[in-house]
Residue frames as qw, qx, qy, qz and C-alpha x, y, z in Angstrom:
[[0.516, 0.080, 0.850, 0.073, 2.68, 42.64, 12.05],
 [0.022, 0.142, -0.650, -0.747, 2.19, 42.45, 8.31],
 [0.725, 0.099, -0.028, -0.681, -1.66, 42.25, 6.94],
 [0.709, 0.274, -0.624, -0.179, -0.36, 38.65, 5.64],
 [0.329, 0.107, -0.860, 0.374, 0.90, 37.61, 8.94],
 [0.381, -0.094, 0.477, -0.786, -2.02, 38.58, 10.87],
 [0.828, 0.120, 0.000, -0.547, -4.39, 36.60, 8.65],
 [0.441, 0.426, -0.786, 0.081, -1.59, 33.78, 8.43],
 [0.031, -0.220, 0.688, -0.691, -1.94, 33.63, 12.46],
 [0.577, -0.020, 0.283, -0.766, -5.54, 33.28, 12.57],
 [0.829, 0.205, -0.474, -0.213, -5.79, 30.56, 9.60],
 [0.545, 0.168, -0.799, 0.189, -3.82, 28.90, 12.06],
 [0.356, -0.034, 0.487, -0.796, -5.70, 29.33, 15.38],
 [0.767, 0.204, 0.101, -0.599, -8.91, 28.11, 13.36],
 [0.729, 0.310, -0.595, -0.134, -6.90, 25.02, 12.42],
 [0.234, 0.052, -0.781, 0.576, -5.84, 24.03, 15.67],
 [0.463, 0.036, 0.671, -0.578, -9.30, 24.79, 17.24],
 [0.816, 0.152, -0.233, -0.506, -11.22, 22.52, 14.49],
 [0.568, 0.266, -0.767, 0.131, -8.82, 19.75, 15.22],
 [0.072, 0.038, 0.836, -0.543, -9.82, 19.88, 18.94],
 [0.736, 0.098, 0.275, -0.611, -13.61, 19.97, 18.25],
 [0.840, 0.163, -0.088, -0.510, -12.95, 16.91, 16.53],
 [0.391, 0.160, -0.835, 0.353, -10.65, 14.92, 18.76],
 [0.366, -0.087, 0.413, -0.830, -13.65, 16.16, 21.26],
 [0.663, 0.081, -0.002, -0.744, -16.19, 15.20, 19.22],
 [0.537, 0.281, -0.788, -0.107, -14.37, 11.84, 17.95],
 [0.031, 0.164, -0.793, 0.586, -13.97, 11.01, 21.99],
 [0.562, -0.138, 0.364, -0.730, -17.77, 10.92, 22.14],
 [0.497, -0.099, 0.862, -0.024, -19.08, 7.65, 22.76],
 [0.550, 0.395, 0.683, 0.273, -21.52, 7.65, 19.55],
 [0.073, -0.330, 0.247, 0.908, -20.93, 10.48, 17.45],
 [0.625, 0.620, 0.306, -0.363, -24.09, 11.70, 15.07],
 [0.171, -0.128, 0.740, 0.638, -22.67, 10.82, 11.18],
 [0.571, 0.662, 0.061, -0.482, -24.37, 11.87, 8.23],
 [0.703, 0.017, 0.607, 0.370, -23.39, 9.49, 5.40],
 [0.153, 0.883, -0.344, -0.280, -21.03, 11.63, 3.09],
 [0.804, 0.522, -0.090, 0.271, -19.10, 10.46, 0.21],
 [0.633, -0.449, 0.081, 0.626, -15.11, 10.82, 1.92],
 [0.464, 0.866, 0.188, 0.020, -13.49, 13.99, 0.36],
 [0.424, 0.777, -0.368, 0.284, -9.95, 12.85, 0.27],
 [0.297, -0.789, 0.492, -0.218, -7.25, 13.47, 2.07],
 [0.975, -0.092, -0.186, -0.082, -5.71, 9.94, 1.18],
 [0.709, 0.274, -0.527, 0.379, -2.90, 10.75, 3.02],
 [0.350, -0.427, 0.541, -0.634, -3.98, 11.27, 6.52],
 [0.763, -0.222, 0.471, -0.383, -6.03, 8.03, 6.81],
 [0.008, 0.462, -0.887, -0.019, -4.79, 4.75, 7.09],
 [0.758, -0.173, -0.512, -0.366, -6.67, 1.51, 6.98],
 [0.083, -0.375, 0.819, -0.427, -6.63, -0.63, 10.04],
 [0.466, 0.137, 0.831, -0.273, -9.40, -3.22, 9.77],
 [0.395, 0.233, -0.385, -0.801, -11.00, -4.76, 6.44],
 [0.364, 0.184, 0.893, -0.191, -14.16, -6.92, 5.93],
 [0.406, 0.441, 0.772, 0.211, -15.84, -7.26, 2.80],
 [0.318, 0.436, 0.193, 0.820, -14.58, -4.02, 1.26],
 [0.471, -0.865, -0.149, -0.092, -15.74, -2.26, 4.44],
 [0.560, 0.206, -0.394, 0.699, -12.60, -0.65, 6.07],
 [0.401, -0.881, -0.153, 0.197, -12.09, 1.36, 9.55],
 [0.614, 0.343, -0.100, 0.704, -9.32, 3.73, 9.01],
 [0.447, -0.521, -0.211, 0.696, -7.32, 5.69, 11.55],
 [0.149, 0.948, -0.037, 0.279, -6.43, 9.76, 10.94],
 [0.742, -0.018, -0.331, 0.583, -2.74, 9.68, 11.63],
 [0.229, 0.328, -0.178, 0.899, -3.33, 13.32, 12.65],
 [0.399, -0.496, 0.154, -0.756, -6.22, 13.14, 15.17],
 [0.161, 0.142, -0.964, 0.158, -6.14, 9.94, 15.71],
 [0.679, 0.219, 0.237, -0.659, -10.06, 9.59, 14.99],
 [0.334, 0.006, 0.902, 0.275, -11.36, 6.70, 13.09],
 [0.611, 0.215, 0.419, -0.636, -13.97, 6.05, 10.60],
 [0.535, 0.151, 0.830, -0.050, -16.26, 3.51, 8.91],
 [0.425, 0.455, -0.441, -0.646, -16.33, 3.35, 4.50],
 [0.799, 0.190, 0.564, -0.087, -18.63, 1.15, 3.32],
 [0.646, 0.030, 0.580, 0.496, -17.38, -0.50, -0.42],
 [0.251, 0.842, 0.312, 0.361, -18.66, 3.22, -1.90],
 [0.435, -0.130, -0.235, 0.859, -16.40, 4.99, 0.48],
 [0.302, -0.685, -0.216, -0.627, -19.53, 6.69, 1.79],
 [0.006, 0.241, -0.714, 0.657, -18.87, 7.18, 5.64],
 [0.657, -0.414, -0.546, -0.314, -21.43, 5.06, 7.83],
 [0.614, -0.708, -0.166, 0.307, -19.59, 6.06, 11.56],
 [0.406, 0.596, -0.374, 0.583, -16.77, 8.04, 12.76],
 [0.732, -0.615, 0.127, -0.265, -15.77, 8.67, 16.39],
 [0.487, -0.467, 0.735, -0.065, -13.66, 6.03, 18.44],
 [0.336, 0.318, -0.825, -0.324, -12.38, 2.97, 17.07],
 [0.098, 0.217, 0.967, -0.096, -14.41, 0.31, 19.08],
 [0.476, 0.517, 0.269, -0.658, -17.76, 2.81, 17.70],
 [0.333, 0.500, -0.645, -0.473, -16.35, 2.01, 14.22],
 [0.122, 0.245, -0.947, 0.171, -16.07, -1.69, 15.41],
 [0.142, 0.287, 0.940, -0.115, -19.74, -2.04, 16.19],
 [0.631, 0.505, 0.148, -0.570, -21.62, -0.31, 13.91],
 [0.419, 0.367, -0.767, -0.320, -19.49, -2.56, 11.55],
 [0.005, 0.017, 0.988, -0.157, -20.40, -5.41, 13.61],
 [0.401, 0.573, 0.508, -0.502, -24.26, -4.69, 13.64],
 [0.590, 0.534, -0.361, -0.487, -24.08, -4.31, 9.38],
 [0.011, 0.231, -0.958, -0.168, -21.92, -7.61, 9.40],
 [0.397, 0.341, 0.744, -0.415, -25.35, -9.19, 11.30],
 [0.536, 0.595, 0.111, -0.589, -27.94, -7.03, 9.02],
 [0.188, 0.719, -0.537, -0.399, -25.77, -7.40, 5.94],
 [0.906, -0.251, 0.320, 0.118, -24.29, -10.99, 6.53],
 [0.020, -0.902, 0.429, 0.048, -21.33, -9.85, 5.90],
 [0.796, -0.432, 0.388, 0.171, -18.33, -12.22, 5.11],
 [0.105, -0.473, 0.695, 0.532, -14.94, -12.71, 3.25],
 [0.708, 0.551, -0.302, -0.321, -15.56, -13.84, -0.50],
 [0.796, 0.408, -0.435, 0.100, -12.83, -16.31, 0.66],
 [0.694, -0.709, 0.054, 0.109, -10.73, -17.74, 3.39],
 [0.606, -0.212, 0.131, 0.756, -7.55, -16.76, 1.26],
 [0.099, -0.910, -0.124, 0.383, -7.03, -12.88, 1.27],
 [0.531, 0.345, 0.095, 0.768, -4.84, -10.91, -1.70],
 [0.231, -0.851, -0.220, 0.417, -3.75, -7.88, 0.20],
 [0.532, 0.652, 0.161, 0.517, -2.72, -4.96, -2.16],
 [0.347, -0.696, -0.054, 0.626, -0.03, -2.35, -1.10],
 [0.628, 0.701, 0.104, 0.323, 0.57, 0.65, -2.95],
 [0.430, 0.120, -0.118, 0.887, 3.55, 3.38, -3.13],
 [0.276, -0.236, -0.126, 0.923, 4.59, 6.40, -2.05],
 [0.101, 0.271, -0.075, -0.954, 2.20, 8.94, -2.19],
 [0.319, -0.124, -0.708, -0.618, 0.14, 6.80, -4.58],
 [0.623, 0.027, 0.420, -0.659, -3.64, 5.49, -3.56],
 [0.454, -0.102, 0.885, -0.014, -5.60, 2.41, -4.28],
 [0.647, 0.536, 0.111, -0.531, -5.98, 3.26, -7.65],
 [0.079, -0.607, 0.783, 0.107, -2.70, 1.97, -7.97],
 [0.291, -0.053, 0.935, -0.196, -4.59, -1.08, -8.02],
 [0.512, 0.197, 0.353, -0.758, -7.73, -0.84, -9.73],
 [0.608, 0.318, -0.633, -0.358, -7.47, -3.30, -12.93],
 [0.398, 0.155, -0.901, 0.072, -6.30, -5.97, -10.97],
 [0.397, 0.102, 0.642, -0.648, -8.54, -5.88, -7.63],
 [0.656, 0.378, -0.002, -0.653, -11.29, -6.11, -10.12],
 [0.699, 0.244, -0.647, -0.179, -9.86, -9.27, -11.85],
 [0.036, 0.247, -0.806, 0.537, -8.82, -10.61, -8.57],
 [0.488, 0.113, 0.469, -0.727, -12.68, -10.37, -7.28],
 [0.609, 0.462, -0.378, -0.522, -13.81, -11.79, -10.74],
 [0.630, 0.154, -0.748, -0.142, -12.25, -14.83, -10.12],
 [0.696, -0.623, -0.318, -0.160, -13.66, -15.18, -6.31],
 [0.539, -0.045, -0.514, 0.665, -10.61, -14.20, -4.65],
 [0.331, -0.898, -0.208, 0.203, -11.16, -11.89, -1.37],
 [0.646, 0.246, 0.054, 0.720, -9.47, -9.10, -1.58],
 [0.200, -0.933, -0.208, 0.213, -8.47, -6.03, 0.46],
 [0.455, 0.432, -0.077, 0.775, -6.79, -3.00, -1.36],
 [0.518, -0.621, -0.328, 0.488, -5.41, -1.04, 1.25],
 [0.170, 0.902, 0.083, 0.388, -5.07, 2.50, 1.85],
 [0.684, -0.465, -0.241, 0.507, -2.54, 3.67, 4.23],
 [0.219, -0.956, 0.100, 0.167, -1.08, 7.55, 5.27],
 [0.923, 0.162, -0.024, 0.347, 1.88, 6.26, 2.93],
 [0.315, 0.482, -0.258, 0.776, 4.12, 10.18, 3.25],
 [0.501, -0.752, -0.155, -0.398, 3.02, 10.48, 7.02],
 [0.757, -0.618, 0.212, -0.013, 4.84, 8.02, 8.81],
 [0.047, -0.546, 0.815, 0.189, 7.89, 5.43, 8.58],
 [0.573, 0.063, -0.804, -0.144, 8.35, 2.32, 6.67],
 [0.155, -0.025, -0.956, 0.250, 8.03, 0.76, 10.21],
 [0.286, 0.181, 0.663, -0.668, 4.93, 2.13, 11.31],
 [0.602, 0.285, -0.285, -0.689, 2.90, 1.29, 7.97],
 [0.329, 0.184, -0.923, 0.078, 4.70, -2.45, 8.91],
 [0.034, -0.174, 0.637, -0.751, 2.74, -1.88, 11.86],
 [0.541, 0.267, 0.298, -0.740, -0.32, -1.00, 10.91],
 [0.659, 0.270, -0.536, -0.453, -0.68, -3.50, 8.24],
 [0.318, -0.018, -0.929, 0.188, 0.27, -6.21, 10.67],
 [0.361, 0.157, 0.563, -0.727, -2.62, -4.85, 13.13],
 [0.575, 0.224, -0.105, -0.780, -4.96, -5.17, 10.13],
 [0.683, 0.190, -0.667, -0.227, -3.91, -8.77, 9.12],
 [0.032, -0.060, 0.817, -0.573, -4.24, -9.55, 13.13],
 [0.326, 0.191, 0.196, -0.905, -8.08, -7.81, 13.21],
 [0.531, 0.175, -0.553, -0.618, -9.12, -10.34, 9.87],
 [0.711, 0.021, 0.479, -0.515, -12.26, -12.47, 10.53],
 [0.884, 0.082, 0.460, -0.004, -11.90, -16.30, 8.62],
 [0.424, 0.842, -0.287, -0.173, -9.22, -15.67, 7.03],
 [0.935, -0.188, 0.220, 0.203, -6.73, -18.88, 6.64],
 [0.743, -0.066, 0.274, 0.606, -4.09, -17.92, 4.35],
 [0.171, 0.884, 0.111, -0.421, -2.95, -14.51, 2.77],
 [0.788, 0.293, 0.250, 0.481, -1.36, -13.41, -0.31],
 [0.214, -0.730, 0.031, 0.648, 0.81, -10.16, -1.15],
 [0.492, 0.537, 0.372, 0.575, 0.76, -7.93, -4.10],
 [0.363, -0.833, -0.079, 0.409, 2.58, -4.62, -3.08],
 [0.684, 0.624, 0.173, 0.336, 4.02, -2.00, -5.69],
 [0.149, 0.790, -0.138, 0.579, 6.98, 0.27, -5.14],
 [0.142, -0.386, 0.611, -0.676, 7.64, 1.33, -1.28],
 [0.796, -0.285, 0.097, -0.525, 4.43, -0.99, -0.65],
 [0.825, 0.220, -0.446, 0.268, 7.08, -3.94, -1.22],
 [0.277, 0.371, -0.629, 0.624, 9.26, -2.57, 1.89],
 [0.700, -0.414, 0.019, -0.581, 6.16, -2.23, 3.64],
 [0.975, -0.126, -0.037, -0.179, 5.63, -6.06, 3.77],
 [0.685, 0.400, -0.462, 0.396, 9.39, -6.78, 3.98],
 [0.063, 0.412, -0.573, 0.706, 9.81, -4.78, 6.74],
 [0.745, -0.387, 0.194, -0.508, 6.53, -6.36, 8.89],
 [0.973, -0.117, 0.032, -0.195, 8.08, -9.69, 7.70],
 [0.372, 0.602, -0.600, 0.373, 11.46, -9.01, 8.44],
 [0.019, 0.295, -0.786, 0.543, 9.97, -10.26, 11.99],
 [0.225, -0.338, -0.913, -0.046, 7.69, -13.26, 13.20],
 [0.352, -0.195, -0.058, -0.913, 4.03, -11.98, 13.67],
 [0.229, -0.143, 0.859, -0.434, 1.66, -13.07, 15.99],
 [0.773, 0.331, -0.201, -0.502, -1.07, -13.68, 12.99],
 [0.572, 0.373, -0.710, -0.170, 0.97, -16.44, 11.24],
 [0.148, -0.013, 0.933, -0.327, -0.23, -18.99, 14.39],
 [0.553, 0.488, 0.525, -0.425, -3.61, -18.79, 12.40],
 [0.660, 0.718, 0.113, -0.191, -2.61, -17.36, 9.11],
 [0.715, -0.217, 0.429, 0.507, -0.19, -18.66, 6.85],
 [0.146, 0.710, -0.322, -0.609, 1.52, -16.79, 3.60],
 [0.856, 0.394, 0.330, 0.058, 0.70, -18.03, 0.06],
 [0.592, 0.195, 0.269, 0.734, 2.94, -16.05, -2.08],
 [0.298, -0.737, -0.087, 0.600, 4.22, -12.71, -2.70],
 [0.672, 0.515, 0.327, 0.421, 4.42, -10.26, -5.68],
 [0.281, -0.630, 0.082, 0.719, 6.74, -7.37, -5.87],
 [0.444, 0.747, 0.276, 0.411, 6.08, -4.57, -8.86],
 [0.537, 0.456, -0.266, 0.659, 8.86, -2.58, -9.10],
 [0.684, -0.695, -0.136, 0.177, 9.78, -2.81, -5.53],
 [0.267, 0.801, -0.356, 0.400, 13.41, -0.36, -5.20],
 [0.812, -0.559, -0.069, -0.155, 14.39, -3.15, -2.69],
 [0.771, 0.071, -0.179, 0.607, 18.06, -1.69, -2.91],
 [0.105, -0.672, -0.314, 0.662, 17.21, 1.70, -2.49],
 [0.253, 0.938, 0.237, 0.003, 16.12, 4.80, -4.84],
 [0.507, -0.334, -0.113, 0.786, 18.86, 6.58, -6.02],
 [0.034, 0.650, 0.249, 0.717, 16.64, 9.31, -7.13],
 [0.501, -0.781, -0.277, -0.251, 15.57, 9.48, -3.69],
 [0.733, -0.270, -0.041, 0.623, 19.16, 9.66, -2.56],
 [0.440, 0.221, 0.175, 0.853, 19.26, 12.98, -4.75],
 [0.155, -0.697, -0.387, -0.584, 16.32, 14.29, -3.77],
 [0.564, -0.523, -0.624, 0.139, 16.23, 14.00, 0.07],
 [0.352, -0.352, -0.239, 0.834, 17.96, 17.08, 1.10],
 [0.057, -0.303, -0.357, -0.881, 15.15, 19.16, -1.34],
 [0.280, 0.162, 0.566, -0.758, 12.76, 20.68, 1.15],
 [0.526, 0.256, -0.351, -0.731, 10.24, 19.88, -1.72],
 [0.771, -0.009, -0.619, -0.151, 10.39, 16.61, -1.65],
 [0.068, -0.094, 0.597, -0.794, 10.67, 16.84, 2.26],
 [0.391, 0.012, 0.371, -0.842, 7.80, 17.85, 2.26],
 [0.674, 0.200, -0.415, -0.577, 5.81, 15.98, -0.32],
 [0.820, -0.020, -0.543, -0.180, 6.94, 12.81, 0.61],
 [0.558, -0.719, 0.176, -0.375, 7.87, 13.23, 4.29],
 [0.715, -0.448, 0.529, -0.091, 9.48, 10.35, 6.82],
 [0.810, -0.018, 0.583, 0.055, 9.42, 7.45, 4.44],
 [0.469, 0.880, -0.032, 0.071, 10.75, 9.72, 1.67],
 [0.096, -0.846, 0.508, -0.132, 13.79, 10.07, 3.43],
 [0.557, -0.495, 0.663, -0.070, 13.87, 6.55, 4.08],
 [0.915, 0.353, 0.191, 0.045, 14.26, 4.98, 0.44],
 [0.562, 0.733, -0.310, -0.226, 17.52, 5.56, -0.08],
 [0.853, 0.203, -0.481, 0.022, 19.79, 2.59, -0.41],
 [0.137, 0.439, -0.650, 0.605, 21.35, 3.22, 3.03],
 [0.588, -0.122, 0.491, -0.631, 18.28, 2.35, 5.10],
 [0.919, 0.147, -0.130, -0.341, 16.27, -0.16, 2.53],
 [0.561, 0.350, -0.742, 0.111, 19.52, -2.53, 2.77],
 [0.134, -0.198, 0.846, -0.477, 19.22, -2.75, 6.53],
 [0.753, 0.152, 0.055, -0.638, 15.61, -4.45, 5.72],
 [0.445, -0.190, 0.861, 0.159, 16.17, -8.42, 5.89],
 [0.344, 0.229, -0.605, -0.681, 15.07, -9.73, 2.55],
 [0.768, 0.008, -0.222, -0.600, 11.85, -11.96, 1.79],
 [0.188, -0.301, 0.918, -0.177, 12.09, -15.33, 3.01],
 [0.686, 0.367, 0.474, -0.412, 8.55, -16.30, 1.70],
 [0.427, 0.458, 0.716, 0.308, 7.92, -17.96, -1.90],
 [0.026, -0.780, -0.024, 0.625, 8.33, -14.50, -3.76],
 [0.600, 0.400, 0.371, 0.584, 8.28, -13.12, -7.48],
 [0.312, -0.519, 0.042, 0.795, 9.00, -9.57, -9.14],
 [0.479, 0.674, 0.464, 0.319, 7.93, -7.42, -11.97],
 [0.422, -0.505, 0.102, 0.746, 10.40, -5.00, -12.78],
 [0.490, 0.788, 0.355, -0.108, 9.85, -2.28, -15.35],
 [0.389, -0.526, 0.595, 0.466, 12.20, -1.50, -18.35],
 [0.715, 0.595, -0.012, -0.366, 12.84, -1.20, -21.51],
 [0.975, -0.102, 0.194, 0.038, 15.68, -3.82, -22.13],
 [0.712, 0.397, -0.123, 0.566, 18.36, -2.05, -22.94],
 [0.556, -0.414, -0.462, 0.553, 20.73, 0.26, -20.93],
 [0.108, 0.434, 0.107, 0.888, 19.05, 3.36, -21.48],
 [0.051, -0.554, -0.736, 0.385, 15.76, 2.61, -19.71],
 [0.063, 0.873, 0.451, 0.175, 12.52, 5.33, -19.94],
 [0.375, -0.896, -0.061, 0.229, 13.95, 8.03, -17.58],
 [0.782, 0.296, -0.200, 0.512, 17.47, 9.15, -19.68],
 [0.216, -0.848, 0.241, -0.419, 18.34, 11.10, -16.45],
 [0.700, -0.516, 0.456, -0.190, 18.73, 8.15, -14.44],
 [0.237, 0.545, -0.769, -0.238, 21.89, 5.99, -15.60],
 [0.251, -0.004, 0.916, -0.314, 20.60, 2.19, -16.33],
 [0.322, -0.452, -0.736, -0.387, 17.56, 0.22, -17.47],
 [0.127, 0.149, 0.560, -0.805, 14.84, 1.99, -15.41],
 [0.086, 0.611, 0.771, 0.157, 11.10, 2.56, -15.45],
 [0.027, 0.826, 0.209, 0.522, 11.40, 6.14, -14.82],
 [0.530, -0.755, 0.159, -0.351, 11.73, 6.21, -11.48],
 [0.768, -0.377, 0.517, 0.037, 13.65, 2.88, -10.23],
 [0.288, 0.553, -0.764, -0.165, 16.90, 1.59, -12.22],
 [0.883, 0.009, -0.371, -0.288, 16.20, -2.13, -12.93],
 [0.633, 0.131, -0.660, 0.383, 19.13, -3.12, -10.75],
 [0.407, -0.403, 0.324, -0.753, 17.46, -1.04, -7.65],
 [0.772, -0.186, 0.006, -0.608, 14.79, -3.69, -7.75],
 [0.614, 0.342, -0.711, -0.010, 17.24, -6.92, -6.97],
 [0.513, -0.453, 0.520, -0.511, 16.64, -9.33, -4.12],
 [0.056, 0.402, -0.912, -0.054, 17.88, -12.31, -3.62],
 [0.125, 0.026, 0.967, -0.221, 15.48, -15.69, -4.03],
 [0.488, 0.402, -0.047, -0.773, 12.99, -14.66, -6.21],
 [0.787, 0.306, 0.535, -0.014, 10.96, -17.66, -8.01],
 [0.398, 0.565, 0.591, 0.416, 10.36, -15.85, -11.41],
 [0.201, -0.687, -0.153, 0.681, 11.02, -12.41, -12.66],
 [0.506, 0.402, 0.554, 0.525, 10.02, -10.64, -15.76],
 [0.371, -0.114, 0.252, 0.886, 10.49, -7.49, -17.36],
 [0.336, 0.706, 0.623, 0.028, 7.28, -4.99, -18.33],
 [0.263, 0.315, 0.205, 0.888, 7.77, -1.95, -20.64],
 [0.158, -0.646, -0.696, -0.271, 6.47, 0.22, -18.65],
 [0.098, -0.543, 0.293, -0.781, 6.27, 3.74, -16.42],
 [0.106, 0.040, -0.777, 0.620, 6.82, 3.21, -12.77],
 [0.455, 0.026, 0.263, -0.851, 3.29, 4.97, -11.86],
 [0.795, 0.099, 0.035, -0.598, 1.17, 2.19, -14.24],
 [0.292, 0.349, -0.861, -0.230, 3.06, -0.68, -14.15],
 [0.016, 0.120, -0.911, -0.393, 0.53, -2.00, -12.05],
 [0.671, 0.474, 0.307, -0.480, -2.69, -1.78, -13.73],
 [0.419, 0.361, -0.601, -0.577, -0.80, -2.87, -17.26],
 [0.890, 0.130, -0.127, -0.418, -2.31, -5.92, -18.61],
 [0.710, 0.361, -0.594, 0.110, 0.60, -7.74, -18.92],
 [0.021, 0.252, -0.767, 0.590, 1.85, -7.20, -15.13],
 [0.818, -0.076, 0.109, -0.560, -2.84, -7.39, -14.32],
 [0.910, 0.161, -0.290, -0.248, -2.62, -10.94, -16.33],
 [0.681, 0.338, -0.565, 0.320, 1.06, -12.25, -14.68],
 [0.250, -0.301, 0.514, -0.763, 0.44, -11.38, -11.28],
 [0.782, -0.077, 0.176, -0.593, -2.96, -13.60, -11.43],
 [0.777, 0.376, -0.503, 0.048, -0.56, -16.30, -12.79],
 [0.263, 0.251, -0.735, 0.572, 2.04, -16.38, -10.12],
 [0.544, -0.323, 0.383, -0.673, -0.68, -16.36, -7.41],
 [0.964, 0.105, -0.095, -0.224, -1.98, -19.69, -9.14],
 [0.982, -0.022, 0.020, 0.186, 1.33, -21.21, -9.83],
 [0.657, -0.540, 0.335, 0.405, 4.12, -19.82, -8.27],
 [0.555, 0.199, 0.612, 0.527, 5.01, -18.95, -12.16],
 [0.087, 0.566, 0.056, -0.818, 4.64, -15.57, -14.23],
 [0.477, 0.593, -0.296, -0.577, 4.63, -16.98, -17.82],
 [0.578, -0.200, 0.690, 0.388, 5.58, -19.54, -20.12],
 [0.375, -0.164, 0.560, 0.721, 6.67, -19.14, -23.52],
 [0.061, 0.323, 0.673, 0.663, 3.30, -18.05, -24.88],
 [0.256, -0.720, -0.618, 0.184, 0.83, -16.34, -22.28],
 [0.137, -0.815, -0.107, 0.553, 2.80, -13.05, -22.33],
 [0.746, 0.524, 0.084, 0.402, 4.56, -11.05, -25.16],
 [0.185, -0.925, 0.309, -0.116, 6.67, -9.41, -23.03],
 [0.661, 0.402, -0.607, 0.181, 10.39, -10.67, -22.50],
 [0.727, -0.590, -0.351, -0.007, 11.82, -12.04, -19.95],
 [0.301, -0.912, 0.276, -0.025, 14.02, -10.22, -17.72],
 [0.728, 0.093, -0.301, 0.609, 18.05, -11.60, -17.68],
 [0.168, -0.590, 0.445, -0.652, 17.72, -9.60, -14.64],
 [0.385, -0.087, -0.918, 0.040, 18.28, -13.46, -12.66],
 [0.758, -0.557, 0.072, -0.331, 15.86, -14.42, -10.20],
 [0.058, -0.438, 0.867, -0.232, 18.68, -16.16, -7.16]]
C-alpha cells in the first residue's frame, strides 16, 4: 500500500468515527452546546422549523439537528424535540412571535444559500411582513424530498394564516413539486401568491449537457440530475395565483452566447415558460443576482401587494413578450 493510500485510509476511519461520536452524542437527551457562530457547510443542513428568524435545521448526513438564533450562533444541538424546547423556553423568555400572520417564504437554487435573498428579506421585514428565508441541503437530496421538507416546515408554523412564495431557480420546482399535491397545512393555511425568478420550469438544457460530467455529479448531486427537461415536465404546473421574472437581454442572443436563445446565462428565456402566469417581465440580468436586483427586489414587493409587477412607470425595465397564458 502506497504512503498516499495508507494516509487516505485513515482520513477515512477518523471520518467515520467522528460521525458516530456525534450521532452518539446528538442521541443524548440534552447535549452540552457552547454558543458558536455555525461554520458552514450550507449544504448538509436543511431547515425544518422557523419562528422569528430562529430555525431548527436537520444534517441530512447525521441526521442531528440544531438551534440558530437570527445571528446563526448555535443555542442547542442534539435531537430534534431538544431543539424544540430550548426554542420553546426562549419563545417564553424572549416572547417570541411571527412579525405577522402572513409568512413570505424564500426558496433559493441549486447550490446557492440565503444570500440569494438578502436585499429583498430585508425590504420584506421593513415593511412588517414575516418572513422566513430558508436554507435547505439544496445538492443533497431530490426535488421531492426538499418538497418534503419544506412542507414539514410550513406544517410546524405557529399563527401563521396565510403564506406567500418567492422561490428562485430550482427553488421554483421545489414549491411546484410540494404543490403538485394537496397538503395537510392548507386546512389552516391558505396561499397568497407566488413569485417565480428565473424558475427553468421546462428544464435546463445546460443541465441536460452537463449531467453525464462526473463534475457536475458531484457538485450538484441528485437534484442536478434532475433539471433536465425530461423530469421537470413530469411536475404538474402551478395552479395558485402565480407571476415570473425571467432574465434576458431582449434579443435572441441572451448573456450566455453558448447557450442558443434569450438567456440569463444559465436558463434560455423559453426554459422558464409555464402556463397561467398573472404577469411576467423581463430583468437584464445574470441568473446568480437576478434576485437581489432592484428592479426584480422592487417588483416582487409589487406583485405580493397586487397580484401586478409594474405599470407603465414604476420600473424601467421592459416587459417581457414572453406571454403570461
Amino acid at each position: 500500500m502506497s504512503e498516499f493510500m495508507r494516509w487516505l485510509a485513515v482520513g477515512l476511519i477518523g471520518l467515520v468515527l467522528v460521525a458516530g461520536s456525534i450521532v452518539g452524542v446528538a442521541n443524548a437527551k440534552r447535549p452540552i452546546n457552547i454558543p458558536s457562530k455555525t461554520l458552514g457547510g450550507k449544504q448538509l443542513w436543511s431547515d425544518v422549523h422557523h419562528l422569528a428568524g430562529w430555525r431548527i435545521q436537520r444534517n441530512v448526513w447525521t441526521d442531528h439537528y440544531r438551534l440558530l438564533d437570527p445571528g446563526n450562533v448555535r443555542r442547542a444541538w442534539g435531537g430534534r424535540i431538544h431543539c424544540r424546547e430550548v426554542l420553546d423556553d426562549r419563545r417564553n423568555l424572549d416572547r417570541l412571535q411571527q412579525r405577522s400572520d402572513h409568512l413570505v417564504i424564500l426558496m433559493h437554487g441549486i447550490g446557492r444559500s440565503t444570500g440569494t435573498f438578502s436585499n429583498l428579506a430585508e425590504r420584506l421585514k421593513d415593511q412588517g411582513h414575516a418572513v422566513a428565508n430558508v436554507s435547505y441541503a439544496s445538492t443533497r437530496l431530490r426535488i421531492e424530498d426538499h418538497a418534503e421538507t419544506l412542507s414539514g416546515l410550513i406544517e410546524n408554523l405557529d399563527g401563521i394564516k396565510t403564506v406567500s412564495f418567492v422561490a428562485h431557480s430550482m427553488g421554483g420546482l421545489v414549491v411546484r413539486q410540494m404543490l403538485s399535491t394537496p397538503q395537510r397545512w392548507q386546512e389552516r393555511i391558505t396561499i397568497h401568491r407566488i413569485v417565480q425568478i428565473a424558475p427553468p420550469n421546462q428544464g435546463s438544457v445546460v443541465a441536460k449537457r452537463l449531467r453525464n460530467v462526473w463534475l457536475y455529479k458531484w457538485l450538484y448531486g441528485s437534484a442536478g440530475q434532475q433539471l433536465v427537461p425530461e423530469h421537470v415536465r413530469t411536475i404538474a404546473p402551478l395552479r395558485e395565483e402565480f407571476g415570473m421574472i425571467i432574465g434576458g437581454t431582449g434579443n435572441d442572443r441572451g448573456i450566455n452566447p453558448w447557450i442558443t436563445g434569450d438567456n440569463d446565462g444559465t436558463v434560455r428565456v423559453s426554459e422558464t415558460d409555464q402556463p397561467g402566469a398573472r404577469d411576467v417581465i423581463r430583468v437584464n440580468s445574470f441568473h446568480v443576482n437576478i434576485s437581489n436586483h432592484p428592479v426584480s427586489v422592487r417588483a416582487t414587493l409589487r406583485f405580493l401587494k397586487t397580484g401586478k409587477f409594474a405599470n407603465s412607470t414604476s420600473l424601467t425595465e421592459e416587459k417581457s413578450d414572453h406571454h403570461a397564458g
